[in-house]
N, C-alpha and C positions, 0 to 999 in steps of 0.2 A: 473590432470585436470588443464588446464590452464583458468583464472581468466580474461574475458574479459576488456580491458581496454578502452583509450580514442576511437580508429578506433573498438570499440565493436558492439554489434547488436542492440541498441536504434537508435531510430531518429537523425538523423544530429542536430549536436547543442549540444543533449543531453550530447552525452558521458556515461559512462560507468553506473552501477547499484548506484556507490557510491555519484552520480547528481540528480539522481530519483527523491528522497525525496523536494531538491531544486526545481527542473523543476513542479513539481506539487503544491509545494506550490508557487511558484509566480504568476505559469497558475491559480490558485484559486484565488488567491489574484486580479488578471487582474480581471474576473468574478466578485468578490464582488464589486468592485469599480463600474463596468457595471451597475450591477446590482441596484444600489443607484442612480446611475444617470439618468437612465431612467423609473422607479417603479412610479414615478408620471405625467408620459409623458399622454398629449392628444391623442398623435399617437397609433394607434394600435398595428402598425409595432414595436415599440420602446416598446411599452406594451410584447409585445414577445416576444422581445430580453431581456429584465428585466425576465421576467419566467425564460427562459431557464439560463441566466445567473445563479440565483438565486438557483437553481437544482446544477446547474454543480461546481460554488463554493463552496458549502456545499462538494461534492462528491470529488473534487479535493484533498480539506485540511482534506479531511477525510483522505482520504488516503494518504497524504503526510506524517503526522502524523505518519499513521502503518510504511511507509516507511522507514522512520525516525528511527525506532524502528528498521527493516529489510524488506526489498521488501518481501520475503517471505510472510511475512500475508496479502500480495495483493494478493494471489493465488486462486482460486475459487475452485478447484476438485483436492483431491490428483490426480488422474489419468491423471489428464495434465501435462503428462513430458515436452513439448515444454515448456510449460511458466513456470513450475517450474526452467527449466534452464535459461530460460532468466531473472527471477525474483532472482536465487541466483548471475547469474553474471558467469554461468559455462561454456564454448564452448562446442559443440554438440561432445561425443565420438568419432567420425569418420571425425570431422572437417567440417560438414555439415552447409552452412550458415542458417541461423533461422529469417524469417523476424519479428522484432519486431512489425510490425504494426499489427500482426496477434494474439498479447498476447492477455489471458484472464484474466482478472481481477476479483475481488469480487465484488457483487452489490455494488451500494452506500449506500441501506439501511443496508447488510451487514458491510459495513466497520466502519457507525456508533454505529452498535452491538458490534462488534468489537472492538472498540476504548474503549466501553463503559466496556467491561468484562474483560480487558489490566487495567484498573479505570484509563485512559487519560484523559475521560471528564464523570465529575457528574452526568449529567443526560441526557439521549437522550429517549420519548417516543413514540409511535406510533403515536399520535398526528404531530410530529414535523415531522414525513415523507409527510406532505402535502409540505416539499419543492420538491421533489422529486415529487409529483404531478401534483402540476403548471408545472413543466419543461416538464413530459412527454406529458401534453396535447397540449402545444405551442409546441412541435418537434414533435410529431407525429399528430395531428389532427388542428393544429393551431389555440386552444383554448386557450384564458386567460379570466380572471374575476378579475376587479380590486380591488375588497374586497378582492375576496381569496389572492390575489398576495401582498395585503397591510398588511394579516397576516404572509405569508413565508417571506418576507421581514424583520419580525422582531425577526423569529425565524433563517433565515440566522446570521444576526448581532448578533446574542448570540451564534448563534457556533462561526464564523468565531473570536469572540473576546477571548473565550474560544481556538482555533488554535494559534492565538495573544501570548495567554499565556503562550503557551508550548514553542512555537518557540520565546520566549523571547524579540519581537519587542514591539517601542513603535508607540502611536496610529497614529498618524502622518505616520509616516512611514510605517505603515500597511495599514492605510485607503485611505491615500494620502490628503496633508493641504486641497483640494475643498473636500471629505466626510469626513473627520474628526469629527466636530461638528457635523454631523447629524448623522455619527454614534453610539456615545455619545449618541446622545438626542431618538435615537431610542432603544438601550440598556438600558437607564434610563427608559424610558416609561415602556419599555416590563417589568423590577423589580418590578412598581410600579402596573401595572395591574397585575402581579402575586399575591403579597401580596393582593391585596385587592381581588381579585377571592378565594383566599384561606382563607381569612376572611372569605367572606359571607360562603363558604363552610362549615366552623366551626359556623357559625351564628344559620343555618338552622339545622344542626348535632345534636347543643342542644334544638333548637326547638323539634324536633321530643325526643330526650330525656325526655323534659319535657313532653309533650306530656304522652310520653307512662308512664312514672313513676304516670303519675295523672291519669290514667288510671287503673292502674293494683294493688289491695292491698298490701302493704309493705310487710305484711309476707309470700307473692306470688313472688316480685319481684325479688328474688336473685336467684331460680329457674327458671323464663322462661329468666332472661338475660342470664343465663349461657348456657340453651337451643339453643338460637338465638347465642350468640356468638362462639357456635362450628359446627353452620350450614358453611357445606363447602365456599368456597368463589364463587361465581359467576361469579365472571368477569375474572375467566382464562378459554381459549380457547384452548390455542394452548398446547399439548399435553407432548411439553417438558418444558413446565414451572415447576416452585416448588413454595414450599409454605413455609411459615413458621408463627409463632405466634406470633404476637407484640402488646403490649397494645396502644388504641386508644388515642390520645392526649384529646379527648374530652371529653369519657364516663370513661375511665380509666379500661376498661376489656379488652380484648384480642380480637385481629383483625386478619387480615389475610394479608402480605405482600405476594404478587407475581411479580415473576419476573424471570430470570435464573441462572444457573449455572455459573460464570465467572471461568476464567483461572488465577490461580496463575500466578504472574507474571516470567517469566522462566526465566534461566540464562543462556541459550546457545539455540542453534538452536534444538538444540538434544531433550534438556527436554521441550521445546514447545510441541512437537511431544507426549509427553507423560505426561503433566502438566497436576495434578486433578485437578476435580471440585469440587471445596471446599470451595470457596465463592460462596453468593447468591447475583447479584445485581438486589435491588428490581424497579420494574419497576411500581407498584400500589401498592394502600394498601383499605382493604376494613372494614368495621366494621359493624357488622349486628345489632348491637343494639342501635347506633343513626343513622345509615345510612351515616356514613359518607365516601367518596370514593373521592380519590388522585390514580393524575395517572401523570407520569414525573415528570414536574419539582414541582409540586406543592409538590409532598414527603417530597423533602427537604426543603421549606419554609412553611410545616407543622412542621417542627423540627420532622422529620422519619429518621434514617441513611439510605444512599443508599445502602449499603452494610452491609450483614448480613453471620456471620458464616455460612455456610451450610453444615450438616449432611451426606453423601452419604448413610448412613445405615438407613436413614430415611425414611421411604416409602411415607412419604409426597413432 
């Protein structure tokens, strides 16, 4: 099989599979800059182009990222041979030209799963998919709201500086000298409302703690904590998550981490294909005995690892 090169089947400009990774991380990087500069506009108009911006840069360097890694894990369906070819860089058997404009990709919230089960980046929660929200409602129904948009805004600037990091640019140069400092000063902000969210979190955790221990007689309590602490976990949904046991930072009995399987990191294309699951990256953590409940990034500014051995023989 021949190995498309620079005259290959991407867009004019592009050039071959081994540009990919490039062309989308600077198309992202254009978008975050956009997206800074017009996020606090009186214009509506400029209000929507900030949304969608702010969507499409997160989606961009998301994927840049896996590309980076190998365009393959931009693929969406085994059973798409067209874009799996056009994603390893292979010409069509019979020499068939292949319109690149017609590939399929992975969602954008995929690619952030993705990135995140690869351990590219720390943490990505459900929550943090309202970037992907804002954008859908300003491209398809030309809605923005500029609370919500002033929150994806600063959950953009913590991936895009987390992208920053992998692709080894400095901030200047990634933000460009006019967003520089506010990108800074919106990355500082978003640390410091973490920590203090995850305080009060823990605040309230040993409220209810005390709470129930002044409740309940002493030579009672070590029995219904252990009762409540192996009540299953509540807050998973979705039917391929897993679980596992971690002790709660606050009450110090055993909690419930949920979150999925990630993928060893593979050493050829081959063993992708067939890499276990045998890391757990946790995605919340739950405890039923002070009520305390992390979910993204707060995990890890609770001091929770994101990642946790994970069992395959474990029916949990």
């Amino acid at each position: 099989m021949e190995v498309w090169g620079k005259e290959g089947v991407w867009p004019t400009g592009l050039g071959g599979t081994d540009a990919l990774a490039n062309h989308l991380r600077e198309t992202g990087i254009v978008y975050a800059r956009r997206a800074l500069e017009q996020y606090c506009s009186w214009d509506s108009i400029q209000l929507l182009d900030a949304a969608v911006a702010i969507g499409s840069s997160v989606e961009l360097l998301a994927k840049a990222m896996l590309a980076d890694v190998s365009p393959v894990l931009l693929q969406e369906r085994s059973d798409d041979w067209r874009s799996a070819l056009l994603f390893a860089g292979v010409a069509h058997p019979r020499g068939k030209k292949m319109d690149s404009l017609l590939v399929r990709s992975l969602s954008a919230s995929q690619a952030t799963k993705r990135l995140k089960a690869l351990g590219l980046i720390n943490a990505w929660s459900d929550a943090d998919d309202a970037v992907f929200t804002v954008r859908n409602a300003a491209s398809h129904m030309g809605l923005v709201d500029a609370e919500t948009l002033q929150d994806a805004v600063v959950i953009m600037v913590r991936f895009c500086d987390a992208a920053r990091e992998y692709f080894k640019r400095d901030v200047e140069s990634w933000w460009g000298v006019e967003n520089a400092e506010l990108a800074v000063r919106l990355l500082t902000d978003a640390e410091e409302r973490l920590a203090i969210l995850v305080g009060a979190l823990f605040s309230t955790a040993r409220q209810v703690l005390a709470r129930r221990q002044q409740g309940v007689p002493r030579e009672l309590q070590e029995a219904l904590f252990s009762s409540l602490a192996d009540a299953r976990p509540s807050i998973s949904s979705d039917p391929s998550d897993v679980t596992a046991r971690l002790l709660c930072p606050v009450c110090g009995l055993e909690g419930w981490a949920v979150g999925f399987p990630g993928l060893r990191f593979p050493g050829d294309q081959a063993e992708l294909a067939m890499a276990r699951q045998e890391v757990m990256e946790v995605e919340s953590f739950q405890c039923h005995v002070c009520g305390l409940l992390l979910a993204g990034e707060e995990v890890a500014e609770g001091g929770l690892p994101g990642r946790l051995r994970f069992d395959l023989r474990d029916p949990s």
